[in-house]
ROLUM-572606 format. One record per residue (C-alpha): residue number from 1; residue in three letters; chain; x, y, z. Coordinates in nm, 3 decimals. Layout:
+-----+-----+---+---------+---------+---------+
:   k :   r : c :    east :   north :      up :
+-----+-----+---+---------+---------+---------+
: NUM : ALA : A :       X :       Y :       Z :
...
+-----+-----+---+---------+---------+---------+
# end
This chain:
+-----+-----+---+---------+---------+---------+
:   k :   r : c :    east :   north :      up :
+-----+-----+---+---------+---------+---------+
:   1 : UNK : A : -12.592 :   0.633 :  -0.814 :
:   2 : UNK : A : -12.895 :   0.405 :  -0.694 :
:   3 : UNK : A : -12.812 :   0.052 :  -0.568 :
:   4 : UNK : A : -13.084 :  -0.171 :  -0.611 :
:   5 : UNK : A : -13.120 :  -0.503 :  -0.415 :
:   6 : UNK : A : -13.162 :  -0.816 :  -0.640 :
:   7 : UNK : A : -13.442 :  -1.062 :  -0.484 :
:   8 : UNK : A : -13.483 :  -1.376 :  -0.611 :
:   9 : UNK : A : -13.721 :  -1.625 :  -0.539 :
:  10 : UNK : A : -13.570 :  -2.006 :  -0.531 :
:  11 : UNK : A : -13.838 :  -2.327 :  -0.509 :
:  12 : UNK : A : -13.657 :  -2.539 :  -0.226 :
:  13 : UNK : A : -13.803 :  -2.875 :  -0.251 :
:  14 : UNK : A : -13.693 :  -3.079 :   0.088 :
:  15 : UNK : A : -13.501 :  -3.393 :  -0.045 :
:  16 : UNK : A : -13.724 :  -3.706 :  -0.070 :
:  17 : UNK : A : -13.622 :  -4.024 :   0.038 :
:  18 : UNK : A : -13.580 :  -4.271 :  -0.184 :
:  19 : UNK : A : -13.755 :  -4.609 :  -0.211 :
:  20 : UNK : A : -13.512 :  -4.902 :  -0.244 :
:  21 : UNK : A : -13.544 :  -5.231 :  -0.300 :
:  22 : UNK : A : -13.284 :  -5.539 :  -0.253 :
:  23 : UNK : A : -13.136 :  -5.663 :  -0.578 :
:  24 : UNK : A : -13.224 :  -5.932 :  -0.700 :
:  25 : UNK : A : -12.942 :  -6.109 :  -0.954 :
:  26 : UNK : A : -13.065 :  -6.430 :  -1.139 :
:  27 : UNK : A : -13.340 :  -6.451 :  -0.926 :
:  28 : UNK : A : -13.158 :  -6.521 :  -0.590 :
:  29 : UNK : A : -13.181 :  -6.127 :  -0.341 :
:  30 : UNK : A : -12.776 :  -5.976 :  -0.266 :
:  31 : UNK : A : -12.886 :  -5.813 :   0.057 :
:  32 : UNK : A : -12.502 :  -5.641 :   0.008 :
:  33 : UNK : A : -12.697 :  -5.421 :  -0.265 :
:  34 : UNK : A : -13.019 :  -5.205 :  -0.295 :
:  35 : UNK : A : -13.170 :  -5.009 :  -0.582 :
:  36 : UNK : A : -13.399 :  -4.741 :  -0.639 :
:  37 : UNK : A : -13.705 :  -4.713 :  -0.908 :
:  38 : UNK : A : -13.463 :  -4.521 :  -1.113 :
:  39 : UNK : A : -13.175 :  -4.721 :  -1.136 :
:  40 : UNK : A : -12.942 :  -4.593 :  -0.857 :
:  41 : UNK : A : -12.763 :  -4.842 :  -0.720 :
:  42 : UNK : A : -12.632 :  -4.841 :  -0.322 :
:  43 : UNK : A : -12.378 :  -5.067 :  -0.121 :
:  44 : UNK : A : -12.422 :  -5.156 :   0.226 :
:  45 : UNK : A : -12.076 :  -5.303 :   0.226 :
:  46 : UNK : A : -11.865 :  -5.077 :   0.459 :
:  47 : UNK : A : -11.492 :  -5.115 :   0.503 :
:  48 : UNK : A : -11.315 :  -5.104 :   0.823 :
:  49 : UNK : A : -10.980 :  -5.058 :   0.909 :
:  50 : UNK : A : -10.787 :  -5.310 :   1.125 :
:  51 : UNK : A : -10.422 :  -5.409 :   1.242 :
:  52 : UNK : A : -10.388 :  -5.618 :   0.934 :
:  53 : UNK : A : -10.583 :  -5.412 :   0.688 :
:  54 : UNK : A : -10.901 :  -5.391 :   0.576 :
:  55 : UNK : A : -11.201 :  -5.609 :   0.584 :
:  56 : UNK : A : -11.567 :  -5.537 :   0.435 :
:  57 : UNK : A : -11.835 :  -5.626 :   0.646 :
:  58 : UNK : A : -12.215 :  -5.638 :   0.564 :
:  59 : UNK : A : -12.364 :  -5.294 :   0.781 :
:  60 : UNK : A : -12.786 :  -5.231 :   0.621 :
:  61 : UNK : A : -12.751 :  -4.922 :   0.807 :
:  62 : UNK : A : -12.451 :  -4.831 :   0.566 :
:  63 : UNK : A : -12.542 :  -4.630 :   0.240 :
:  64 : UNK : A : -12.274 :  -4.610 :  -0.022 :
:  65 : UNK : A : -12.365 :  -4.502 :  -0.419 :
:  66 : UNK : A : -12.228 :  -4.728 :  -0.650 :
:  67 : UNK : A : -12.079 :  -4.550 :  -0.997 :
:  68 : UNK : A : -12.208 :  -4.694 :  -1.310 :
:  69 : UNK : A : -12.072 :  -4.696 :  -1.644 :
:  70 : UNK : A : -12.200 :  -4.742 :  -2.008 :
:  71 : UNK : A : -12.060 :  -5.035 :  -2.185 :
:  72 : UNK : A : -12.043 :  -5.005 :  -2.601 :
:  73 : UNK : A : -12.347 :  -5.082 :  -2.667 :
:  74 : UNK : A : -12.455 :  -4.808 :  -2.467 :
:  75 : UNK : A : -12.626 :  -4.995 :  -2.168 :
:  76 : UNK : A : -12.564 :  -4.894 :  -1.786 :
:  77 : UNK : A : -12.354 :  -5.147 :  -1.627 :
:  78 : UNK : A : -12.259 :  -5.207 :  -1.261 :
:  79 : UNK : A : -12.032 :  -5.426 :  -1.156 :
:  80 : UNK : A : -12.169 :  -5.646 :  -0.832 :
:  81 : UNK : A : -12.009 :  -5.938 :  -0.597 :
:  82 : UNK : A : -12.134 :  -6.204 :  -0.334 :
:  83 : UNK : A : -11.999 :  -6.479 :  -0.175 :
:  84 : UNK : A : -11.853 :  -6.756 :  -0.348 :
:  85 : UNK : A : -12.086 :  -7.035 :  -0.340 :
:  86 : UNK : A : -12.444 :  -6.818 :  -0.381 :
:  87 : UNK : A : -12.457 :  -6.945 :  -0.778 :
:  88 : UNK : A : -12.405 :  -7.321 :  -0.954 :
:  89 : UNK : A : -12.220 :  -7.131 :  -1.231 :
:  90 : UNK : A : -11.861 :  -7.024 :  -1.116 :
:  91 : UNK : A : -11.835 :  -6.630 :  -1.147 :
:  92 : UNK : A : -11.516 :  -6.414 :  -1.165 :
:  93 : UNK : A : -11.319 :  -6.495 :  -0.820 :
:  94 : UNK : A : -11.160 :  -6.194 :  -0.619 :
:  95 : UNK : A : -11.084 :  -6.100 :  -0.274 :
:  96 : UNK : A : -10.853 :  -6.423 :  -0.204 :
:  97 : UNK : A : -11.158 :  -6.660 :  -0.315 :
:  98 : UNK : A : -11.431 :  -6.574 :  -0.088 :
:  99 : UNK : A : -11.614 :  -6.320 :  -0.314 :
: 100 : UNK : A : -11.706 :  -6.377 :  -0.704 :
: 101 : UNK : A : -11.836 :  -6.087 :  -0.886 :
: 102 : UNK : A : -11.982 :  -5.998 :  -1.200 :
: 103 : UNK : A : -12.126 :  -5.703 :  -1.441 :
: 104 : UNK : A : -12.483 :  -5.656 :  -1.501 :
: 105 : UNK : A : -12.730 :  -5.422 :  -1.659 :
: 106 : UNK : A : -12.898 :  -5.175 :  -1.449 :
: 107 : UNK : A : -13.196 :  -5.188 :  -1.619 :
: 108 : UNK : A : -13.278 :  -5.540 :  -1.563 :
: 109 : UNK : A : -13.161 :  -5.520 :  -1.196 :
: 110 : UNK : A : -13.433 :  -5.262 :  -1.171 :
: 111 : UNK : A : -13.691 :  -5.496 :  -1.348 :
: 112 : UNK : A : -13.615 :  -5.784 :  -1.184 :
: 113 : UNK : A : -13.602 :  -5.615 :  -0.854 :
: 114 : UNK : A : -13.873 :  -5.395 :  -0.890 :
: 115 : UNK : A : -14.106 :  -5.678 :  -0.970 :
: 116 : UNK : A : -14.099 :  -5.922 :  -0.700 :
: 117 : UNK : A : -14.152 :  -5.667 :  -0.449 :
+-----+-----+---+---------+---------+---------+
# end
């Protein structure tokens, strides 16, 4: 019996870097938040632990994917927050009334990000 060694030939790309962009929500940046040409999203809001729990500091170093969803009538939707205070119009309060957040399409994010820069 003849054993024959399989070869196979695999096109390795190295990983490219994405170019990202600070959001840019109602025309004001969220430095918190970046975004790519093609819609993924990133946090630079990184969580540390401390005697009395945790608190979420601002690190632009700090790289975290944000998960999307699709809302019903089937746009991609990502939920977003900044400090209280950034907007005239009162947004959703959370995090004991320092933070407000709200949902917006990724698509526009892009756009409007995307285009001033």
């Amino acid at each position: 019996m003849e054993v024959h060694q399989l070869e196979f030939a695999f096109d390795i790309q190295p990983e490219t870097k994405e170019e990202l962009t600070t959001i840019i929500f109602n025309g004001m940046p969220i430095k918190e938040y970046s975004i790519s040409k093609t819609g993924k999203m990133y946090s630079h809001i990184k969580r540390n632990a401390s005697s009395q729990g945790f608190h979420a500091v601002y690190d632009p170093d700090y790289k975290k994917m944000l998960k999307t969803y699709t809302n019903a009538s089937g746009y991609e939707m990502a939920s977003i927050s900044f400090d209280v205070g950034t907007f005239e119009y009162e947004y959703r309060q959370k995090y004991k009334n320092s933070k407000q957040e709200t949902k917006c399409r990724v698509h526009k994010l892009v756009i409007d990000s995307w285009k001033v820069s």
